[in-house]
C-alpha atoms as one frame of an Amber mdcrd trajectory, in Angstrom:
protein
  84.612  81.512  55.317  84.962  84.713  57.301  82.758  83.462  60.116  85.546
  80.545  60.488  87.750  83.309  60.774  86.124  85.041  63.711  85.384  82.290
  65.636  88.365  81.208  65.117  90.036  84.509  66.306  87.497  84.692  69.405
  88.416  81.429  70.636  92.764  82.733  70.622  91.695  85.269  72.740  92.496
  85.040  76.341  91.145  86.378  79.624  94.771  87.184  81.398  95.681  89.273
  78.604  96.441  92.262  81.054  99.545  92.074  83.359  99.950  94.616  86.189
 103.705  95.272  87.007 104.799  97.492  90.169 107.500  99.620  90.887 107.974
 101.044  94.641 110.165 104.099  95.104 111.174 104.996  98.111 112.051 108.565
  98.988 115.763 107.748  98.508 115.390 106.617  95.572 115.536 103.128  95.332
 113.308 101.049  93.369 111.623  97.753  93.918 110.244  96.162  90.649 107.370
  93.613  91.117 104.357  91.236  90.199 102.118  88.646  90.571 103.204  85.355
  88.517 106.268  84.228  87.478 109.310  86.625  87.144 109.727  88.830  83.903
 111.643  91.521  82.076 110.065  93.968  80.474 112.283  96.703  78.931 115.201
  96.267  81.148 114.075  95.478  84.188 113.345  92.396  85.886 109.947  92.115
  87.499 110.596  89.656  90.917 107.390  87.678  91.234 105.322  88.296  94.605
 102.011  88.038  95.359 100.896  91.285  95.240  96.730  93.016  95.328  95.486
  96.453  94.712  92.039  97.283  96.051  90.288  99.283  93.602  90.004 102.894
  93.750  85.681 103.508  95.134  83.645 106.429  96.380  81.567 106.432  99.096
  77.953 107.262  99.191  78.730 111.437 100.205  81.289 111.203  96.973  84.882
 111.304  98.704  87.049 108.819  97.161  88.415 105.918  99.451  92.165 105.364
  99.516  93.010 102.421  97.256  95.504  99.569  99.634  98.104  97.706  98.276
  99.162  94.208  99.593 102.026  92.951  98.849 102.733  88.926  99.546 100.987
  85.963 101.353 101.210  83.371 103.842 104.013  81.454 102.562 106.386  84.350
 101.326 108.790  85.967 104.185 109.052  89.579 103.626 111.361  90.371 106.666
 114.222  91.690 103.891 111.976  94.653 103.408 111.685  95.115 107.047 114.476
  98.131 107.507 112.912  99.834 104.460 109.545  99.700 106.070 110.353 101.038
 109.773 113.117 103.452 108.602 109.964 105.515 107.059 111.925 105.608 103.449
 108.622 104.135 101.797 106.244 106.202 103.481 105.831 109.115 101.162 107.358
 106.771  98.051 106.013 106.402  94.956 103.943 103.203  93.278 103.803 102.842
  89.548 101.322 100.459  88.021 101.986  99.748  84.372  99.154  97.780  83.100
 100.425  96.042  80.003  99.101  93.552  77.456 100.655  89.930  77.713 101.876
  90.175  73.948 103.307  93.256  74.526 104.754  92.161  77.388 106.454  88.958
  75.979 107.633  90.668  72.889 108.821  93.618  75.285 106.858  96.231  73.369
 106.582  99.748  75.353 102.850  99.817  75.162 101.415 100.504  78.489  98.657
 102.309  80.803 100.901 103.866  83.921  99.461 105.012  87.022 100.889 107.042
  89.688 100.344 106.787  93.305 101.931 108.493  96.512 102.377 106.333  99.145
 100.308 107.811 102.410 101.746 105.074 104.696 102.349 101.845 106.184  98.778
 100.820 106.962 100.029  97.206 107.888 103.161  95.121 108.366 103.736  91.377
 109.468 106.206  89.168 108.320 104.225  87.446 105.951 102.076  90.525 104.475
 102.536  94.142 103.758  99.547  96.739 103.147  99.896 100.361 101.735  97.396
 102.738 101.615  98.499 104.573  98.495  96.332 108.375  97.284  96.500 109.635
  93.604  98.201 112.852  92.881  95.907 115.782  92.693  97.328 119.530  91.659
  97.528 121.592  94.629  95.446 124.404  95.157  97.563 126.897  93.728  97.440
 125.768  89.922  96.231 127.715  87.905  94.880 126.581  84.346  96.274 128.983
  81.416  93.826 131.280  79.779  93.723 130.592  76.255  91.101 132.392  73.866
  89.746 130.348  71.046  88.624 132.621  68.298  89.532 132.605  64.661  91.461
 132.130  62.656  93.406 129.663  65.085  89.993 128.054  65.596  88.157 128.577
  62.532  85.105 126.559  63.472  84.295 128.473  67.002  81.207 130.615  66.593
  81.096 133.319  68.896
């Protein structure tokens, strides 16, 4: 009876059970909330649905990490309303939040997601039709410093020195 079970359970389970949702912040401060599929809210805000693609983060062979693009729309969507925001410069230097978020979660509007934070480095390319980002992961600047902290006992009673 409990194999039933599992097979039965294996076969609910679904392959788009991960939703990415998008918000684009540009240095004023307005926000853009997006994602591929149809159009959802998902604790208070309304996700518009565009057709949107993020190249995955890679290294190349010497180890530097290549800049991750985002495109936003397609051949049959006109994107000329974002067209002031893009050549005023107000998204270049924004901010992109991915929230990667289960689809049960997501229809019962549970906040249980993965978020990811990436600085827009600019407009890499803009037509009517499609818009590309190339987007770079915040790093701490050279001048952080890491806090000294001694682990002895008793704080730490199982450190050996």
């Amino acid at each position: 009876m409990a194999e039933d079970t599992n097979i039965e359970n294996s076969q609910k389970l679904s392959p788009d059970a991960e939703v990415m949702l998008f918000e684009l912040t540009t240095t004023t401060g307005a926000t853009v909330f997006f994602k591929s599929g149809p159009e959802m809210e998902y604790l208070g805000d309304l996700y518009e649905s565009v057709p949107v693609s993020l190249g995955s983060e890679k290294r190349t062979i010497d180890g530097t990490p290549e800049r991750p693009t985002l495109t936003i729309g397609s051949d049959d969507i006109d994107l000329a309303g974002l067209k002031p925001a893009l050549f005023s410069g107000f998204v270049d230097g924004g901010t992109l939040i991915k929230h990667t978020v289960e689809l049960e979660d997501l229809l019962g509007n549970i906040n249980q997601r993965i978020t990811t934070v990436y600085r827009i480095k600019q407009v890499k390319d803009y037509n009517r039709y499609k818009i590309s980002l190339v987007l770079a992961r915040f790093s701490p600047s050279s001048q952080t410093t890491i806090p000294y902290q001694k682990y002895t006992r008793p704080a730490f009673p199982y450190v050996k020195l």
